[in-house]
C-alpha positions as CSV (number, residue, x, y, z in Angstrom):
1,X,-9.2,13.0,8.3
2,X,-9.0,15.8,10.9
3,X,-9.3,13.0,13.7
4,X,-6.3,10.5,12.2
5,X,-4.0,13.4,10.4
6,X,-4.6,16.2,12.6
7,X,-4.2,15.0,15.7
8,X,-4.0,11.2,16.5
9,X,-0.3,10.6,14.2
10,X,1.0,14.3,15.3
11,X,0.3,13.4,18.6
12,X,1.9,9.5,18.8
13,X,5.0,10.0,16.5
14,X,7.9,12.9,16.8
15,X,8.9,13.0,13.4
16,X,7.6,12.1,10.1
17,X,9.5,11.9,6.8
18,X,7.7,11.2,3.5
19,X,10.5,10.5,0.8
20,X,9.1,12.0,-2.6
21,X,12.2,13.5,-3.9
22,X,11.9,12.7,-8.1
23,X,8.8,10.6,-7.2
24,X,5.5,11.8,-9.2
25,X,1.9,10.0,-10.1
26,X,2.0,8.8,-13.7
27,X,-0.9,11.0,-14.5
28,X,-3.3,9.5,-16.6
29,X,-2.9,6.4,-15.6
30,X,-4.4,4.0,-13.1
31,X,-2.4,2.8,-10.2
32,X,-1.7,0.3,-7.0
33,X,0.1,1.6,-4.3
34,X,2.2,-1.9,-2.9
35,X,3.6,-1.1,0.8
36,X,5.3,-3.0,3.1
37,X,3.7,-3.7,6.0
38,X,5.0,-3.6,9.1
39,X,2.3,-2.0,11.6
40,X,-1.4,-1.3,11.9
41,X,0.0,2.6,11.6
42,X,0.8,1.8,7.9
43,X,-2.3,2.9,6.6
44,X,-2.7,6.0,8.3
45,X,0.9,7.2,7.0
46,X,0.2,6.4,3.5
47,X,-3.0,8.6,3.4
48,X,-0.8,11.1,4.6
49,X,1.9,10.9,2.4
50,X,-0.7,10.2,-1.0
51,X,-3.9,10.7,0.6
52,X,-7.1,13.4,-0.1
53,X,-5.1,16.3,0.9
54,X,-1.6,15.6,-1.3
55,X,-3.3,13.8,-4.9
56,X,-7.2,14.8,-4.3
57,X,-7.9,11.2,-4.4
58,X,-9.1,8.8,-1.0
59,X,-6.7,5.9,-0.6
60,X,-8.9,3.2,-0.1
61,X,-7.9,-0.2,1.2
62,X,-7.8,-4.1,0.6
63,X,-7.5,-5.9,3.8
64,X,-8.1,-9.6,4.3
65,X,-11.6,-10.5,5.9
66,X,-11.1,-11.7,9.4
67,X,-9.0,-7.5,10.1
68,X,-12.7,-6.3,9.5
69,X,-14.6,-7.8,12.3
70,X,-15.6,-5.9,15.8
71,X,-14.9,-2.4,16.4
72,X,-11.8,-2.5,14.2
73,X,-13.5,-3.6,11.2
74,X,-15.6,-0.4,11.9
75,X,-13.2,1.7,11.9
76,X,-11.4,0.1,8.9
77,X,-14.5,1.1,6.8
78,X,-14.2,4.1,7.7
79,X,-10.7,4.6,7.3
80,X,-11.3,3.5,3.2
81,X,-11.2,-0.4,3.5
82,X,-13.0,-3.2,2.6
83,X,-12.7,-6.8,2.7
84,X,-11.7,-10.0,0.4
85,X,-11.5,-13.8,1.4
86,X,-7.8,-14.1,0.7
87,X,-8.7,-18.1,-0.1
88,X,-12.0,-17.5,-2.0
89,X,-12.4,-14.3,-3.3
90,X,-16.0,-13.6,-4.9
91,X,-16.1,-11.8,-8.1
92,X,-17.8,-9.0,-6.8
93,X,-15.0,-7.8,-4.8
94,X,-12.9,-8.5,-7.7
95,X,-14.7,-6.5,-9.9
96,X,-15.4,-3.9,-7.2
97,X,-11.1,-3.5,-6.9
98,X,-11.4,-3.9,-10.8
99,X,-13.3,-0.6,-11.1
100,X,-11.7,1.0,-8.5
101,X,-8.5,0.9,-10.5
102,X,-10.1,1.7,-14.1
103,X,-11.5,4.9,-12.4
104,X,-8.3,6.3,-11.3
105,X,-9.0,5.6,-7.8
106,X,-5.6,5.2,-5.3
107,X,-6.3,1.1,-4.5
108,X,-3.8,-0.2,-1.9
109,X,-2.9,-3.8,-1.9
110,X,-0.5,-5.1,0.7
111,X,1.5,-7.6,-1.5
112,X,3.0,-9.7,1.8
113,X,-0.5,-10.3,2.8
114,X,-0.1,-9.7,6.5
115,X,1.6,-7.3,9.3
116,X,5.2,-8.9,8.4
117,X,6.7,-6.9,11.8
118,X,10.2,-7.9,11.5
119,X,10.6,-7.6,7.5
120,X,11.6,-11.2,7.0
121,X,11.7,-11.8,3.3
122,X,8.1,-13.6,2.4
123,X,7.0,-14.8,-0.7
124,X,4.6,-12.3,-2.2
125,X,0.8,-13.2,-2.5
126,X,-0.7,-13.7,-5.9
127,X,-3.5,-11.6,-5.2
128,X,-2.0,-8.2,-6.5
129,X,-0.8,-10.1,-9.6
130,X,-3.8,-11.3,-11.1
131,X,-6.1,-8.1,-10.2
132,X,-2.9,-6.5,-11.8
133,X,-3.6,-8.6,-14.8
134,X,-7.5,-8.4,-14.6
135,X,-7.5,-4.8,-15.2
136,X,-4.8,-4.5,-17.8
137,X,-7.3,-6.1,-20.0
138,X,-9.7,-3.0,-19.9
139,X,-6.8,-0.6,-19.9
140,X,-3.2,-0.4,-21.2
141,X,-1.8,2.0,-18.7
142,X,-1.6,0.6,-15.0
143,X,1.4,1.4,-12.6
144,X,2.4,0.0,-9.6
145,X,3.9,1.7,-7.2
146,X,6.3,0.1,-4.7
147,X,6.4,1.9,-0.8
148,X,8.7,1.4,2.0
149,X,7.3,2.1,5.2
150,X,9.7,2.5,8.1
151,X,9.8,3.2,12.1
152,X,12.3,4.0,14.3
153,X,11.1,0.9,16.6
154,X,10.4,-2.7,15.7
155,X,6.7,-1.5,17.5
156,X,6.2,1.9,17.1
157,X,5.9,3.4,20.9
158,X,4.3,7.3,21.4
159,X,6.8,9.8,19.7
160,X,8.8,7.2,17.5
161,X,9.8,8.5,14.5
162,X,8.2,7.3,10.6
163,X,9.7,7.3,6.9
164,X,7.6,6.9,3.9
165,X,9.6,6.7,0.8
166,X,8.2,5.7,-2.8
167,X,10.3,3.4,-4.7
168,X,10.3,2.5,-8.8
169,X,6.9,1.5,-10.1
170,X,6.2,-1.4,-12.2
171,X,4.5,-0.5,-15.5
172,X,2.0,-3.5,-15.9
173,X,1.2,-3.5,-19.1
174,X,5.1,-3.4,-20.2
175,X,5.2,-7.3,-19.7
176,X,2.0,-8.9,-19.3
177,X,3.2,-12.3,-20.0
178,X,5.7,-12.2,-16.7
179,X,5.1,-15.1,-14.3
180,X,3.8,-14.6,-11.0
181,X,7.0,-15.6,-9.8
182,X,9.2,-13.5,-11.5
183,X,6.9,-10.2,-11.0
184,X,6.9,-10.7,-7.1
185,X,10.5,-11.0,-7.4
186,X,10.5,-7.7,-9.1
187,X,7.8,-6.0,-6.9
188,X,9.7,-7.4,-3.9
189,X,13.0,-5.9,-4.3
190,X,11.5,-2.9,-5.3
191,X,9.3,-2.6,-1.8
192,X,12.4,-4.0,-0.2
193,X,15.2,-1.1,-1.4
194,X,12.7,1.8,-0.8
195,X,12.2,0.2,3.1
196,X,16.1,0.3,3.5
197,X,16.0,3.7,2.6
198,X,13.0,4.6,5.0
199,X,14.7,2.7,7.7
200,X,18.0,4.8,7.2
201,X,15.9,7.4,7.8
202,X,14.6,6.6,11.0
203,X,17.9,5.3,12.4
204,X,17.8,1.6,12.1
């Protein structure tokens, strides 16, 4: 924490603006924290902005398996994350990211599935769907929480500036019978208007 929030981010970017104005946990209930994702920096400025030091809680991570090979996938682990086959995932990661959510732990699912660097419009994943709908059978108050991440450069170079702002969250348990289709066209715009209003922030 000291090493990432302390002094690696203060260091590499000028300016840091975490959007939180009328934004506040449900408490109570368990939720998913759904960025964008646009850089490998993403994870390091959510724990900032809903990390240990702002909620109490770790944010820990679901990455896709081959990001958590070689050195990176050491410091990955480290950092909160751990790994699922995106094609075959076993049941003890699903019941792992299950539990993680039951216990009112902060589990963050990138719903694009993959660094999308220009934010081109993909079809969401169905992963964050069904472990959506996995756990709303052993709870009946899960939120998700839609993030825009944003920097000043397509790349973030050394002092770039970074915008974080929450956007609506999805109330699973609300509409349990939605499609997969038409919930990743919710979750999607959702993710989609709180990034235009990071990317305002940061000049673009």
């Amino acid at each position: 924490m000291f090493l990432t929030q302390d002094i690696l981010i203060k260091i590499f970017f000028s300016e840091i603006k975490i959007m939180d104005e009328g934004f506040s946990i449900p408490k109570d209930s368990s939720i998913i924290l759904a960025p964008t994702h646009r850089s490998r920096w993403d994870g390091l400025i959510l724990t900032k902005a809903i990390g240990r030091r702002v909620t109490s809680k770790d944010c820990r991570f679901m990455v896709t398996k081959s990001e958590m090979n070689g050195i990176q996938g050491w410091f990955l682990k480290r950092l909160g994350c751990f790994s699922i086959d995106q094609l075959s995932p076993s049941l003890s990661v699903l019941r792992y990211a299950v539990n993680l959510i039951l216990n009112k732990n902060q589990l963050v699912v990138f719903p694009e599935g993959k660094i999308n660097k220009y934010g081109k419009k993909l079809t969401l994943k169905e992963g964050l769907y069904r472990l959506a709908l996995l756990a709303a059978k052993r709870t009946n108050s899960i939120f998700i929480i839609p993030i825009g991440i944003a920097y000043s450069q397509v790349s973030p170079k050394i002092r770039a500036k970074v915008s974080l702002c929450f956007g609506e969250p999805m109330f699973v348990n609300e509409n349990p019978n939605l499609s997969i289709k038409d919930f990743n066209e919710i979750l999607n715009k959702r993710m989609q208007k709180a990034e235009k209003i990071a990317l305002k922030n940061v000049g673009r």
